[in-house]
N, C-alpha and C positions, 0 to 999 in steps of 0.2 A: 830659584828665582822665577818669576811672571807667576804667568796663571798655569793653575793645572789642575782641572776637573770643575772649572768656575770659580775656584777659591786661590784666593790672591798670596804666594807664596810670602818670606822675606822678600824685602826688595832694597834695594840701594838707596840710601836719600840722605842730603845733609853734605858740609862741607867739614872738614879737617882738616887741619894745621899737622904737620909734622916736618919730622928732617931726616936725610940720607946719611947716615954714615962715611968714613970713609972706603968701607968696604962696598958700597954701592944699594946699602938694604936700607929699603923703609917698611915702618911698621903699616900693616894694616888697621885700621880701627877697629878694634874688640868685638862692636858686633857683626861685622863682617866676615870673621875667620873663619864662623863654623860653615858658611856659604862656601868658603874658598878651601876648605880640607880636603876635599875630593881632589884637589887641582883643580889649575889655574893658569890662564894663556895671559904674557903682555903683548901689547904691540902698538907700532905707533899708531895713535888716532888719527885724528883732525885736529887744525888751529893752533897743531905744534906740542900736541899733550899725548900721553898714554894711555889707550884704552887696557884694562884688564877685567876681564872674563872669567867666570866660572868654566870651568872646562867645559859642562853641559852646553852652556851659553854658549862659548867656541867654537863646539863642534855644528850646532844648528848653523851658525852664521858661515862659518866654513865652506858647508855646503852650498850652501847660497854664493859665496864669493866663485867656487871651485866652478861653477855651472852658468855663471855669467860667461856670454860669448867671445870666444879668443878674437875673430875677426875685428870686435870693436877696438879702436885704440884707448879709450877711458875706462872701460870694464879691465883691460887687462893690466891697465895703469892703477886702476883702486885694487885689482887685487894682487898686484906685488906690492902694494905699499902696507897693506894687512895681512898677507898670508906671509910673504918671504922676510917681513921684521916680525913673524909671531916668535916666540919663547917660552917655554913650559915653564912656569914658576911655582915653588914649594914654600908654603911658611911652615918658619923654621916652630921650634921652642918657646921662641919668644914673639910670636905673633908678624915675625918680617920678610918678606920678598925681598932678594937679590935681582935689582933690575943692571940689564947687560950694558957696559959700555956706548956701545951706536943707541940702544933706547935713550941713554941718561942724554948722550950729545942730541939727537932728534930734539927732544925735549926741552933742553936748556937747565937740564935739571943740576940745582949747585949743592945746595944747600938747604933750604926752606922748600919744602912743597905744598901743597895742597891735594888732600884725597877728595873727589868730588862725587858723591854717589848720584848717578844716574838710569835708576829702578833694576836696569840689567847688566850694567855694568858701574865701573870705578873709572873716573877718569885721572890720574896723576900729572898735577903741572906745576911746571915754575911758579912760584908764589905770587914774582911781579908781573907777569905773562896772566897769570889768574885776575890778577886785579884791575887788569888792564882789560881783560875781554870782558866778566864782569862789568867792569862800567860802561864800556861800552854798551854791550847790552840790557843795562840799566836803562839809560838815555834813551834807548830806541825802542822798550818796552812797548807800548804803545802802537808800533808801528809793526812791530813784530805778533801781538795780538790780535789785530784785523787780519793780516794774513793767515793766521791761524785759523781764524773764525770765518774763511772764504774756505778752509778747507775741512767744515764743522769740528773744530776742537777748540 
């Protein structure tokens, strides 16, 4: 995933429809696996979804969380909410992660999910929780843009 040597690896992108099992496993989407073979970290995101990681990706961001300063109360509040809910995840045979009980409840995850690729990672949400921030963010496009563009992007 990202860059590496100027040239723009795989990367995440596109949404997907999928469903959980009752054993807890959803599939990956097909082109995403051969990213995710080496291993693969879950853990709770933001806005109540699953970040999941190439384990390369993992470990970079790992270090960055591990090295933010214990003194602060919010550094070490984002980093037990990302390091102490991470989970080494394997796909299986058939292209699925087994995601852990406390991620699926974090998440709200029932039934229907949604894979969301986001260049360096996957994000896994609730369908109706997806649809809802989605449009919100829809609506606000706009306003969300010039901020953007206050911070040249």
């Amino acid at each position: 995933m990202g860059i590496s040597g100027g040239k723009v690896e795989k990367m995440f992108i596109g949404e997907y429809s999928h469903t959980i099992d009752e054993k807890g496993r959803v599939a990956i989407p097909a082109k995403f696996r051969a990213s995710l073979k080496r291993g693969a970290v879950v853990t709770r995101g933001l806005d109540n979804c699953l970040f999941l990681y190439p384990r390369r990706e993992w470990l970079e961001l790992a270090k960055k969380l591990a090295s933010l300063p214990i003194s602060q109360k919010d550094a070490r509040a984002f980093a037990r909410l990302m390091l102490a809910g991470a989970m080494d995840v394997n796909i299986d045979s058939q292209g699925r992660i087994n995601l852990p009980v406390y991620l699926r409840e974090y998440a709200k995850l029932k039934n229907s999910v949604v894979i969301a690729g986001l260049y360096t990672r996957l994000e896994i949400w609730n369908k109706d929780q997806w649809k809802k921030y989605k449009n919100n963010a829809e609506k606000g496009s706009t306003n969300i843009a010039e901020r953007l563009g206050e911070l040249g992007v």
